[in-house]
Backbone bond lengths (Angstrom), bond angles and torsions (degrees), N, CA, C in turn:
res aa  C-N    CA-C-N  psi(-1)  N-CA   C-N-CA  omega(-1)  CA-C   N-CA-C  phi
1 X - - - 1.465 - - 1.524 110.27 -
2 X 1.270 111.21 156.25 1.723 109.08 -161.55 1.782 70.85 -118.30
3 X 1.491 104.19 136.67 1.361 119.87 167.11 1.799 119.01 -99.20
4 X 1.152 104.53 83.77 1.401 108.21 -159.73 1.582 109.43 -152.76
5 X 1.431 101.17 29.83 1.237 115.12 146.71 1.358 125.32 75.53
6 X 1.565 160.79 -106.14 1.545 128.14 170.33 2.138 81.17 -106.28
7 X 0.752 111.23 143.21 1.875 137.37 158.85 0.985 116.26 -89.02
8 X 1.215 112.13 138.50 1.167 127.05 158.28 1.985 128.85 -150.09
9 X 1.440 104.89 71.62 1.410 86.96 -175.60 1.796 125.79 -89.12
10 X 0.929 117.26 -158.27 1.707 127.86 176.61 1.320 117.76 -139.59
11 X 1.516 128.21 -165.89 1.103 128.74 -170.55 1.867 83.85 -168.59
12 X 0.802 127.35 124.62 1.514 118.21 162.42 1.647 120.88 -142.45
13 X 1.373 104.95 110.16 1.537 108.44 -161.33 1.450 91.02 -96.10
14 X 1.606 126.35 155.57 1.516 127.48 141.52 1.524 116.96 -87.85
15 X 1.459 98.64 143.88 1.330 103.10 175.03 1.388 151.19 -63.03
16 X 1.241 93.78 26.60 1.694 89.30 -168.77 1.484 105.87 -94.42
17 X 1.016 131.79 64.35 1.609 134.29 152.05 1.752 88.65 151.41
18 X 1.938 107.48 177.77 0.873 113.63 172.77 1.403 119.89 -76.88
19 X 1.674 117.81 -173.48 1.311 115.61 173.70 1.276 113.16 -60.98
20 X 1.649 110.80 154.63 1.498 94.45 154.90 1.622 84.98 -150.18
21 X 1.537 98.56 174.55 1.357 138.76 -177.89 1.956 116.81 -15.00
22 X 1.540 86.64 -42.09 1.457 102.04 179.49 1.935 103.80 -80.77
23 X 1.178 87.99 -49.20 1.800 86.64 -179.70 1.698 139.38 -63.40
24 X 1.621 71.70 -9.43 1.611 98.80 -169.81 1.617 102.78 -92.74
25 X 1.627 120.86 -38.15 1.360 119.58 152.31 1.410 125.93 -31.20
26 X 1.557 112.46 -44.97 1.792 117.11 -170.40 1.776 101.73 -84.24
27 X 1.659 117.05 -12.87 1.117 89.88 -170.16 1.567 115.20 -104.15
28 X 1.414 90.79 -18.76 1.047 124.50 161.88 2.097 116.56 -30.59
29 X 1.190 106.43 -67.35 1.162 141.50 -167.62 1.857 119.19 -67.32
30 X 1.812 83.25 -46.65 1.357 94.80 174.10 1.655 105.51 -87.61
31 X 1.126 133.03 -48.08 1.144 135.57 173.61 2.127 118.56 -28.17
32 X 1.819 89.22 -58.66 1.326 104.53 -166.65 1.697 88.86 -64.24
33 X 1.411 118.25 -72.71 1.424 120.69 165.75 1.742 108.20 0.33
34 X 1.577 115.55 -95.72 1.534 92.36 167.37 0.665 152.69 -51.64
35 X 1.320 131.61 -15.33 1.385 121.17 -168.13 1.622 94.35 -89.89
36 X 1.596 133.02 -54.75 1.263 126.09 141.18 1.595 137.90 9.51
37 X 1.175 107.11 -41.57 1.448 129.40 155.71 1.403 121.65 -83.37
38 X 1.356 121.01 -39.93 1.089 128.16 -167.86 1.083 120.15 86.95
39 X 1.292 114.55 41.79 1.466 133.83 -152.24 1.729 95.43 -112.04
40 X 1.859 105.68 -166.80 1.562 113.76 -177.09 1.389 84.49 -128.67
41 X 1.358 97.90 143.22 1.659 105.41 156.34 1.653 133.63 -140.59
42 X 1.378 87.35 133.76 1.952 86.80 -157.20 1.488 100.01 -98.20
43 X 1.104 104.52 179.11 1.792 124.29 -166.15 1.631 92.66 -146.63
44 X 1.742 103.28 118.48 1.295 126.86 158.09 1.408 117.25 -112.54
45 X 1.522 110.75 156.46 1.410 108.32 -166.00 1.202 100.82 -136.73
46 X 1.582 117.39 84.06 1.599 129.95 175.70 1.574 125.02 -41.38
47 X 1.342 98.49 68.47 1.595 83.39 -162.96 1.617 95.47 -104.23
48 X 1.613 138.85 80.84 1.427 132.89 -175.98 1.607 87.36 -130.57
49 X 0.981 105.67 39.01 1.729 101.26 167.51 1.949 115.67 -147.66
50 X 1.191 108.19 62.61 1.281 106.64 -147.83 1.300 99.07 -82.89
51 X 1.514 154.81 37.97 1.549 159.29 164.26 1.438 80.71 -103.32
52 X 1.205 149.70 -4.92 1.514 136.86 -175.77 1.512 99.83 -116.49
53 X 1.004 122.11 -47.44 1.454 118.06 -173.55 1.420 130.18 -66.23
54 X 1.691 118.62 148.77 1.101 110.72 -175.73 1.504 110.19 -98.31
55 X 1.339 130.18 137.80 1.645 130.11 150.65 1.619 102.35 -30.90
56 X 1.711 96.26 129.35 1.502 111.44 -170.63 1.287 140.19 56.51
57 X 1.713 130.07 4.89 0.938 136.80 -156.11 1.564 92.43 -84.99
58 X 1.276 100.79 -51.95 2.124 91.98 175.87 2.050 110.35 -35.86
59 X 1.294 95.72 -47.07 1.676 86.37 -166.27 1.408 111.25 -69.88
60 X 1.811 111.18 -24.93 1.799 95.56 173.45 1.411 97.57 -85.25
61 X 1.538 160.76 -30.23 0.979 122.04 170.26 1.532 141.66 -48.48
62 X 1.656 86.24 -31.05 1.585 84.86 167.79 1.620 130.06 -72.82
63 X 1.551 93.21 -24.13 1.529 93.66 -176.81 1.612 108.25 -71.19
64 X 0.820 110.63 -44.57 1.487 124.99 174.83 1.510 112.06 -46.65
65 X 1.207 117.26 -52.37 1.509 123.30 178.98 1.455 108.89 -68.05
66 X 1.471 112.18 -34.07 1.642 103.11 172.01 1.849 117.58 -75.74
67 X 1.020 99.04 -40.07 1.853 104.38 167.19 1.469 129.33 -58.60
68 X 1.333 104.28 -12.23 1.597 117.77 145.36 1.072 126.23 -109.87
69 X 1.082 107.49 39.86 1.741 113.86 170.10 1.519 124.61 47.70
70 X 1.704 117.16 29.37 1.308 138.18 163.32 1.423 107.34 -77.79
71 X 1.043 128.63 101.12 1.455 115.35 -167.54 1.880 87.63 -129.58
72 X 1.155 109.38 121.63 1.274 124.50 178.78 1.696 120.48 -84.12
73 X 1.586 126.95 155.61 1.319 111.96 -173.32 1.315 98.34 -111.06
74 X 1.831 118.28 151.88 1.434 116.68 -170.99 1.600 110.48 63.45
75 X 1.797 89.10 173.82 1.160 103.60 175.33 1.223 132.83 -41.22
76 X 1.206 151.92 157.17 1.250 134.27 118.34 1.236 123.22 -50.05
77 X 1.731 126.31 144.95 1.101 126.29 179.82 1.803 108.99 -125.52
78 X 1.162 95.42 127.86 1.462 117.81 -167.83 2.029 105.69 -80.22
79 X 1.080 137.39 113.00 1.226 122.56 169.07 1.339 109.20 -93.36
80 X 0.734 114.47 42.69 1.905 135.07 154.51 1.323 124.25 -89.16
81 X 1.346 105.82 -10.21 1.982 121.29 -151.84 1.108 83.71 -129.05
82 X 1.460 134.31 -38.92 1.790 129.54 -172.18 1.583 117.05 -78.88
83 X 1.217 118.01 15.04 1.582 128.45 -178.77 1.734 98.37 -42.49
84 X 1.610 103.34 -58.42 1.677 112.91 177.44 1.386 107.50 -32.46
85 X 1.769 118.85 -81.76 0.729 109.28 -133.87 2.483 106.64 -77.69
86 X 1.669 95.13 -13.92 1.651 91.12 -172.53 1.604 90.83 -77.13
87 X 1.458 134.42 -18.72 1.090 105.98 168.72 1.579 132.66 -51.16
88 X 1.536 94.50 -50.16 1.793 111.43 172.02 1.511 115.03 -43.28
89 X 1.375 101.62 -40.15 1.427 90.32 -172.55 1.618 135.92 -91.75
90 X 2.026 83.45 -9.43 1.492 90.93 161.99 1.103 144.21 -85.84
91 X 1.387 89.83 -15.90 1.919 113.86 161.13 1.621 128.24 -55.67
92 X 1.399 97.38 -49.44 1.437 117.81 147.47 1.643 131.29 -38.60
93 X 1.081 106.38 -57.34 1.474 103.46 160.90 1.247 132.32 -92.85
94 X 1.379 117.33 0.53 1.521 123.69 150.70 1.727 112.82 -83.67
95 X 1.067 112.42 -33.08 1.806 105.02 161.56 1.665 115.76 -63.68
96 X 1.358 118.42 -35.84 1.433 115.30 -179.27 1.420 114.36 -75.51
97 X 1.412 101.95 -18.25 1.741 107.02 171.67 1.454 101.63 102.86
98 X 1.430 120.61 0.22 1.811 121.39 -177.03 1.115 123.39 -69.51
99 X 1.260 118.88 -16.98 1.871 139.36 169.86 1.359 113.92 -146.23
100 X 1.003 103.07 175.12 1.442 106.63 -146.21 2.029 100.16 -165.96
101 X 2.004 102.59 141.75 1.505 81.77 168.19 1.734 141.15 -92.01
102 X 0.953 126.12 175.61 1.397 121.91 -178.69 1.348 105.73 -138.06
103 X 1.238 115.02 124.01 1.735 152.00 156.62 1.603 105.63 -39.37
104 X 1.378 122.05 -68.02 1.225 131.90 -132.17 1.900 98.16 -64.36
105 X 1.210 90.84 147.84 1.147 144.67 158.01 1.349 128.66 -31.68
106 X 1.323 125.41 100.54 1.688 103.45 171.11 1.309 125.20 -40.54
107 X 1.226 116.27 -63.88 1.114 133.01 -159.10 1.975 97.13 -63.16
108 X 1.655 132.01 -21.11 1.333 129.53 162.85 1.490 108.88 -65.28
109 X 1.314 113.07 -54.36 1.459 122.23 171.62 1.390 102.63 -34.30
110 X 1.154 106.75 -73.25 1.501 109.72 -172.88 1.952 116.68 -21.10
111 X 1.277 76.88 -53.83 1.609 76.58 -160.78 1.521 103.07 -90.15
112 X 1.452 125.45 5.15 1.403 114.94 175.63 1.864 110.98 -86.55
113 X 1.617 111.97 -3.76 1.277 122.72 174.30 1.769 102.12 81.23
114 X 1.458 128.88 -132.31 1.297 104.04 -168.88 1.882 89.30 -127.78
115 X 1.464 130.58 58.11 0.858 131.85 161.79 1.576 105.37 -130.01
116 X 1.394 118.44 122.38 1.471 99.77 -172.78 1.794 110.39 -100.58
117 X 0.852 144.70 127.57 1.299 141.00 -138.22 1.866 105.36 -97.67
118 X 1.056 116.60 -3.99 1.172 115.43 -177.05 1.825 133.03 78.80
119 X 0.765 87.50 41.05 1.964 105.26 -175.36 1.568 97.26 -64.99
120 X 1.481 112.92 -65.49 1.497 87.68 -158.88 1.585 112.73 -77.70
121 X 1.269 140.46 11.36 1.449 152.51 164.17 1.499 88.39 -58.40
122 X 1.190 106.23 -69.84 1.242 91.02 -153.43 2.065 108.91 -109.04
123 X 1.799 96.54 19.02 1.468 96.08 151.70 1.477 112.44 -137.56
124 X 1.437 129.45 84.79 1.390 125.43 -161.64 1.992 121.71 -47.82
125 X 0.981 104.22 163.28 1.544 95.56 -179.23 1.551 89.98 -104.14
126 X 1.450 83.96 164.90 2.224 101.53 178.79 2.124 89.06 -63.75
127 X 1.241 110.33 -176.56 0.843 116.93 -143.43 1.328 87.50 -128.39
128 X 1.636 141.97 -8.52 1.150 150.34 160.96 1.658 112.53 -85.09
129 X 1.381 129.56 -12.23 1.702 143.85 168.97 1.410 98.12 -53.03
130 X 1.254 112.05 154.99 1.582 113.15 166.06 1.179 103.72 -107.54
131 X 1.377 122.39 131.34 1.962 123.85 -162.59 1.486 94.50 -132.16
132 X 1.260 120.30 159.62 1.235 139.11 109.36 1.130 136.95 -20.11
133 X 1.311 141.05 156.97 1.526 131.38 168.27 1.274 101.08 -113.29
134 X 1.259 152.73 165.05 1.586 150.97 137.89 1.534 109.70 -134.28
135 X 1.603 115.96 155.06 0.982 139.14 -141.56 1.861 83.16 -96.86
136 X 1.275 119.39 165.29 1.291 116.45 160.19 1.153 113.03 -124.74
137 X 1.377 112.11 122.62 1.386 135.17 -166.49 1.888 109.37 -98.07
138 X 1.489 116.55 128.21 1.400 106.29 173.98 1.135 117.23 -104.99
139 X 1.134 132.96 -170.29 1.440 155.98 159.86 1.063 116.84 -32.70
140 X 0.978 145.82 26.45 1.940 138.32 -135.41 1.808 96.49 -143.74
141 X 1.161 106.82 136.65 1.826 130.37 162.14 1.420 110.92 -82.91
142 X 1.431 121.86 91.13 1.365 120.11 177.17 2.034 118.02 -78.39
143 X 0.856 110.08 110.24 1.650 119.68 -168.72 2.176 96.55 -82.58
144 X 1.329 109.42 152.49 1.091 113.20 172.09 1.273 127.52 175.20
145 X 1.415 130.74 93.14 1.144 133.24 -163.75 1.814 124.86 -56.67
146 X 1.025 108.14 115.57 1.835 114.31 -179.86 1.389 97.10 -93.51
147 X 1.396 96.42 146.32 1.743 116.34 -166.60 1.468 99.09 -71.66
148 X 1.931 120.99 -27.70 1.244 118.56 -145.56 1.473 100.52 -123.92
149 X 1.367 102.24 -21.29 1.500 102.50 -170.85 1.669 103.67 -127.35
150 X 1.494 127.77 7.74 1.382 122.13 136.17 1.727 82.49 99.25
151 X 1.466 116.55 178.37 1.254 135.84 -179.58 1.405 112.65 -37.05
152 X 1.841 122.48 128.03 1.367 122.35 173.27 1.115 129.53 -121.81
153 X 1.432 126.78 123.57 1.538 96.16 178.10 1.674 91.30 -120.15
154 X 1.681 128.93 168.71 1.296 140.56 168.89 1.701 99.61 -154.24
155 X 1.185 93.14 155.10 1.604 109.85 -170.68 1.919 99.76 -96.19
156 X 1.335 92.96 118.82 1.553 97.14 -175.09 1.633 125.07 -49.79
157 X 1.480 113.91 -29.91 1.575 131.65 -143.56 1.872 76.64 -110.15
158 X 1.117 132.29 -10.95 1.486 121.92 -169.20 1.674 102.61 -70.68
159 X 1.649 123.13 127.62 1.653 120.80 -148.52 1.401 129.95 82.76
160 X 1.371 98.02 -22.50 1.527 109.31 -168.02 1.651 117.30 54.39
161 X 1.575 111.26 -178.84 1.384 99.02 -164.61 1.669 134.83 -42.47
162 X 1.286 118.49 143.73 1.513 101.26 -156.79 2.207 85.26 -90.93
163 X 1.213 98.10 176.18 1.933 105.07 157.00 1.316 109.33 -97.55
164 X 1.442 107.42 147.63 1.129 92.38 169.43 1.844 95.23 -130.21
165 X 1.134 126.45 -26.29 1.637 131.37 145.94 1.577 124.06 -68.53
166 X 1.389 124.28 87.24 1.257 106.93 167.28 1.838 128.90 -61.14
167 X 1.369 98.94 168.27 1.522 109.79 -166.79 1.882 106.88 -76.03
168 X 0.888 101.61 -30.84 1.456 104.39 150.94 1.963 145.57 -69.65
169 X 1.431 107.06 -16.43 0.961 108.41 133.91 1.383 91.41 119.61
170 X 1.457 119.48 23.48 1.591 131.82 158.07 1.150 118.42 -97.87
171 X 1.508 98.90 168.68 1.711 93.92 -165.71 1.822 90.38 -113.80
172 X 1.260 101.03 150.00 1.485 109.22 -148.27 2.042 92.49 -95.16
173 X 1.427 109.07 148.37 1.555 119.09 -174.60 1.222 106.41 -58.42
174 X 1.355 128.37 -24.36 1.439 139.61 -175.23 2.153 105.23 -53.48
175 X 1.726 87.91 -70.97 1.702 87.56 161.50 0.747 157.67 -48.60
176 X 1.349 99.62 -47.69 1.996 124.09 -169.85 1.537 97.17 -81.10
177 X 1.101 137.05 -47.67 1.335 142.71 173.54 1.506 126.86 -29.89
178 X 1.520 110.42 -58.27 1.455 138.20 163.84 1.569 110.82 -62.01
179 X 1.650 119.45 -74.28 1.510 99.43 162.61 1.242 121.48 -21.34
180 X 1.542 109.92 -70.98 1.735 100.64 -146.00 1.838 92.23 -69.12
181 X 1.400 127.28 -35.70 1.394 108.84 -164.57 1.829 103.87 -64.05
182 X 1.472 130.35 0.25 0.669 136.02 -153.77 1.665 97.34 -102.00
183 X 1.347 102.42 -66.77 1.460 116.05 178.05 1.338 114.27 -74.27
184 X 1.024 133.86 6.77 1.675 150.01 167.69 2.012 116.91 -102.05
185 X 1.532 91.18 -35.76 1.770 89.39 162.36 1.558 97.47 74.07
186 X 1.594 106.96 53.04 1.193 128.35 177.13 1.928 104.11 -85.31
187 X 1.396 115.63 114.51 1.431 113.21 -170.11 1.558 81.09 -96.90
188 X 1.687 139.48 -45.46 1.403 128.95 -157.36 0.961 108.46 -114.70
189 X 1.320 133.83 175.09 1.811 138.35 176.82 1.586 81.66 -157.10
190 X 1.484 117.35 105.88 1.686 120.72 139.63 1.231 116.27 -101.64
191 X 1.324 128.53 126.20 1.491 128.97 -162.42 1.500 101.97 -152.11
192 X 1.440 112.03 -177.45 1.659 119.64 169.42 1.742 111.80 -73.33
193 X 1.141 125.89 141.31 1.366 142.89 155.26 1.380 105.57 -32.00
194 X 1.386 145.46 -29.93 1.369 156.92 -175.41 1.647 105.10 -69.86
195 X 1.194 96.58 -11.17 1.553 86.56 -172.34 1.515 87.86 -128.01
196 X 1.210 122.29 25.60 1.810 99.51 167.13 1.309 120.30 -100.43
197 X 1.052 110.57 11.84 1.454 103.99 160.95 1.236 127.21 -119.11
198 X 1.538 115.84 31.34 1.358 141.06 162.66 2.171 90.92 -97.58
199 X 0.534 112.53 -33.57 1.767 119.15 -168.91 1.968 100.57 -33.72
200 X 1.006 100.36 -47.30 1.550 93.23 -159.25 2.119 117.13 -70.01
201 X 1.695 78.83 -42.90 1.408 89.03 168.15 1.543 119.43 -74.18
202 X 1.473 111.23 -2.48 1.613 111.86 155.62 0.914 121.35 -71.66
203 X 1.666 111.24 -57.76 1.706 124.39 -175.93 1.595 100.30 -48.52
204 X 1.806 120.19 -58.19 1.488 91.20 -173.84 1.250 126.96 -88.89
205 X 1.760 124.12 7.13 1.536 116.68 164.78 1.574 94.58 -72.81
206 X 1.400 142.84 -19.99 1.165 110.63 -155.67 2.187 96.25 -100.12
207 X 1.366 108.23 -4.23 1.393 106.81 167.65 1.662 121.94 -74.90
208 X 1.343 96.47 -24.56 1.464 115.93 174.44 1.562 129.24 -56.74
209 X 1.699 80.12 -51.31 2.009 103.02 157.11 1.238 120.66 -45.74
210 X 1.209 105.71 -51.05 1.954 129.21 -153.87 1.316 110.67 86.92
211 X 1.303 124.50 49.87 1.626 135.68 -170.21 1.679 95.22 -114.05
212 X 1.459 106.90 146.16 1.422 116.47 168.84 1.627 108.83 -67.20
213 X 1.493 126.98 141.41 0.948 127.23 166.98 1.540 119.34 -76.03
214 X 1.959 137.81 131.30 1.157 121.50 -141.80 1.573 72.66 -98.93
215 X 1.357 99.68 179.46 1.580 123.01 164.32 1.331 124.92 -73.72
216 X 1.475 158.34 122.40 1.586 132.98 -150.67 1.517 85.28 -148.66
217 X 1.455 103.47 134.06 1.617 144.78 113.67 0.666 154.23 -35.71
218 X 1.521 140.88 71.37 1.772 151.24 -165.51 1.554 110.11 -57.69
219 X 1.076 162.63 56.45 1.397 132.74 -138.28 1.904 84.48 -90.34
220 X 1.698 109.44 174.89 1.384 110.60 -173.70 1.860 92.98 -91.46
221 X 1.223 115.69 154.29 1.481 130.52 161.73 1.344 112.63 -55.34
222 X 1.399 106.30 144.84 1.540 111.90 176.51 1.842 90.54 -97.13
223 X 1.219 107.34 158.54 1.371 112.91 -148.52 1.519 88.61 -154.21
224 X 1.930 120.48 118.36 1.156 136.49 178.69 1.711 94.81 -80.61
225 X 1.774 84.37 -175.66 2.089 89.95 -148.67 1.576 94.95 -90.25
226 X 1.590 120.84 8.98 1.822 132.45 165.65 1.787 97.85 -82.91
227 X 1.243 128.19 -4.95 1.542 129.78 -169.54 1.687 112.84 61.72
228 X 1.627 115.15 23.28 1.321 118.00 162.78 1.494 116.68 -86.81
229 X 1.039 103.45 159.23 1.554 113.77 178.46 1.706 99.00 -77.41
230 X 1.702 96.55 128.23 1.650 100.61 172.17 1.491 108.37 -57.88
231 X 1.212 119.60 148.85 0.853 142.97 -177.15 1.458 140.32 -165.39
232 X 1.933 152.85 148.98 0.842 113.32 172.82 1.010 122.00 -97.52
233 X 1.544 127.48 10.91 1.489 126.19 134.12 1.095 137.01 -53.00
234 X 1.147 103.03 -10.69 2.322 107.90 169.25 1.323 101.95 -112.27
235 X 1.669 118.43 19.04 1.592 99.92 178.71 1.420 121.67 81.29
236 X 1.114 127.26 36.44 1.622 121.70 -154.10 1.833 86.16 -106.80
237 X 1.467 102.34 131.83 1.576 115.39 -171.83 1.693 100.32 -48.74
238 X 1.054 114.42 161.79 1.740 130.30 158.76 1.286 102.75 -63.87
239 X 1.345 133.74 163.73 1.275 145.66 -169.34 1.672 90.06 -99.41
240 X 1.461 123.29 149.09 1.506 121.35 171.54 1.548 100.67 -114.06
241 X 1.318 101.02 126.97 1.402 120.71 -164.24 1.898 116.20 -70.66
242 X 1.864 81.83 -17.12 1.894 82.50 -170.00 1.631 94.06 -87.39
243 X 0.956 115.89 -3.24 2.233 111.15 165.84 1.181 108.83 -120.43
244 X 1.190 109.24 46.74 1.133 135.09 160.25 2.213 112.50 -32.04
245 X 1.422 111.56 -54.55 0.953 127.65 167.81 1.364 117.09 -68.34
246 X 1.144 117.38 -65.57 1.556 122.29 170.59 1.646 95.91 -32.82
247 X 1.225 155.13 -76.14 1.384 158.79 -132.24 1.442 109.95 -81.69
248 X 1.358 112.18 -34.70 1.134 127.56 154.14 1.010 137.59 -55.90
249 X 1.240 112.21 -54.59 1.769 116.26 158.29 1.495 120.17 -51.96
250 X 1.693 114.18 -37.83 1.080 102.24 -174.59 1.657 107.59 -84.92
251 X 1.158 137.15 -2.57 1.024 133.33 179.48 1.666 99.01 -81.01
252 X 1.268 113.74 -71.70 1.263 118.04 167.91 1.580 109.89 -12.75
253 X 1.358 117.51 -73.47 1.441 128.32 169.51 1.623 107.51 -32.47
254 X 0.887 119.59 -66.53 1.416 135.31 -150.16 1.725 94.71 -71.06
255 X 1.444 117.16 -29.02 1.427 116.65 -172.69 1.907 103.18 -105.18
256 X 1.476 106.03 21.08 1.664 113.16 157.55 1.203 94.37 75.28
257 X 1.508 132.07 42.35 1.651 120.61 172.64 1.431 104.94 -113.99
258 X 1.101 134.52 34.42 0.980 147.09 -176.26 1.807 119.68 2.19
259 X 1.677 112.05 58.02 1.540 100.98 179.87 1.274 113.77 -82.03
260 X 1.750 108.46 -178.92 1.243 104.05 -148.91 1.724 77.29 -93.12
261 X 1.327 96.01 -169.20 1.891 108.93 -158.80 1.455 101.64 -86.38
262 X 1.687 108.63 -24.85 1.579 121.31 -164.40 1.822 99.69 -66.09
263 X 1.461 129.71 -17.84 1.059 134.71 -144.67 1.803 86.97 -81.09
264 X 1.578 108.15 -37.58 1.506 109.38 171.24 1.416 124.03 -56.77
265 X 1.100 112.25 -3.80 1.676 103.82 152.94 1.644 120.86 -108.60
266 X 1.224 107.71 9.96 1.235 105.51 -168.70 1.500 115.24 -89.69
267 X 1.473 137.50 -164.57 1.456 118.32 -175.91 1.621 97.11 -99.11
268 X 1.138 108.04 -175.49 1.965 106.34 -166.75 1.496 92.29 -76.71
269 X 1.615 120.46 -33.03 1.650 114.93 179.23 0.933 126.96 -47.92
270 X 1.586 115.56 -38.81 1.431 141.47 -143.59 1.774 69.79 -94.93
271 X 0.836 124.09 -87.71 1.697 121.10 -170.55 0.954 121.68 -14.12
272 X 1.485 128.12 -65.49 1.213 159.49 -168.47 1.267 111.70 -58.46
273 X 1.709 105.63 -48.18 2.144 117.58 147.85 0.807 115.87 -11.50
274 X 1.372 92.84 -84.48 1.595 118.31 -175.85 1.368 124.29 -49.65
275 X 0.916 110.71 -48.89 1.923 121.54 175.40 1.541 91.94 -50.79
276 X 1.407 114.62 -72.22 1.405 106.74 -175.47 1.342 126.75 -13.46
277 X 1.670 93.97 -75.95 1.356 95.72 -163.37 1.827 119.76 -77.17
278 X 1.386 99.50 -4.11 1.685 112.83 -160.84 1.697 101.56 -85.12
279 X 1.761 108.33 -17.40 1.258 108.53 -155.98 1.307 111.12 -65.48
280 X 1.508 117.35 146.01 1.217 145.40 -178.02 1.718 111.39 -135.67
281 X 1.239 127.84 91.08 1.766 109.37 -165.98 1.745 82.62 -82.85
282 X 1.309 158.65 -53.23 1.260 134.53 138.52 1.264 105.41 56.14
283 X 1.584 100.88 -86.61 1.619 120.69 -152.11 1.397 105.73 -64.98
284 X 1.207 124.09 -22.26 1.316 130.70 -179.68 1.514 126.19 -69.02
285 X 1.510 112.13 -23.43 1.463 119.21 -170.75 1.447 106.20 -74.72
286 X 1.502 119.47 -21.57 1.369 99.76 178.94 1.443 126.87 -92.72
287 X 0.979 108.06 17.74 1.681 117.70 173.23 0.955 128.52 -69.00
């Protein structure tokens, strides 16, 4: 048991295809993680990017997550329905002066490489342009301890300001992310390594809020036999629900918990037991 007081983690997939192998690692992880604690764990379904998403993909993730015995507490919460509230809050930090819009240009982007230098901060666009919003990022070394990968520090301003409103008229993962872990009373974040170097510019949008900063988990990527990160942008198969156990184990495996092999005949519950009580996130750092 992790003594760390009431828990609360998540799992929040977007919909654009079913689970697969790699996704099933993060939920895997975070799931066992709470319950390990004795914690709650919710399931969000990032769906604010809908040119990516597939029709129905939310309902097989869920089905899928229940056929391995991921059974989440409460609702699901849709960030499809929260349009209201990331508007409010971006208004808010465009009245405090913390973001600001931006004009530019793909084709400027382009050539500034992946640091964006800050032009419209400090050259505003007319007020009839269709912009972007971006966050304003300072000078600052954000420090932050990972459960798996030990003491962190990253330089906030590294990219320069991030968006968190695109110019098209979505609200960017940068925002919506921090709210809801905010307004959801998210104490953990176990996730993929792919996203830790988004971490810092979380920690300080979410100081900005007045939100507790959660505790975070790098877990390593599951990695197809080309050495890409699974994904359903590289095509990474759907998970098959009738080995249900088998997938489990190997995730289990794959996240250094070393169960025994017999667990592959067992039911996904019986697994999921076991994970419980066997967990060690420990085992994971040496991967």
């Amino acid at each position: 048991m992790i003594d760390a007081g009431p828990y609360t983690g998540r799992f929040a997939p977007s919909p654009s295809g079913p689970l697969h192998s790699g996704s099933l690692l993060a939920a895997v992880a975070s799931f066992v993680d709470a319950r390990a604690a004795g914690g709650r764990w919710l399931v969000r379904i990032e769906d604010i990017d809908p040119p990516r998403e597939m029709p129905g993909a939310d309902r097989l993730i869920l089905e899928t997550l229940e056929q391995h015995a991921l059974h989440w507490d409460g609702p699901v919460l849709y960030q499809g329905t929260r349009h209201g509230r990331y508007r409010a809050v971006l208004d808010d930090l465009l009245a405090r002066g913390l973001a600001y819009r931006c004009a530019c240009s793909r084709a400027r982007l382009a050539g500034l490489g992946h640091v964006y230098d800050g032009h419209c901060r400090r050259h505003p666009p007319a007020d009839d342009v269709p912009c972007a919003i971006r966050l304003q990022l300072p000078e600052r070394i954000i420090h932050f301890e990972d459960r798996i990968r030990g003491p962190q520090q990253q330089a906030l301003a590294d990219g320069g300001d991030c968006i968190i409103h695109r110019k098209d008229g979505l609200f960017a993962y940068q925002l919506a992310v921090v709210v809801d872990d905010i307004d959801q009373g998210i104490t953990d974040v176990v996730r993929g390594c792919d996203i830790l170097e988004s971490t810092a510019r979380q920690v300080y949008l979410t100081g900005l809020l007045g939100g507790t900063v959660p505790r975070y988990a790098h877990i390593p990527l599951a990695l197809g036999p080309d050495g890409q990160k699974l994904s359903k942008q590289n095509h990474a198969p759907a998970l098959d629900n009738r080995q249900a156990s088998r997938n489990l184990y190997l995730a289990l495996a794959t996240l250094g918990q070393q169960p025994p092999p017999c667990l592959v005949d067992e039911t996904p519950q019986s697994v999921m037991e076991w994970a419980i009580t066997h967990w060690d996130i420990a085992g994971i750092g040496g991967l």
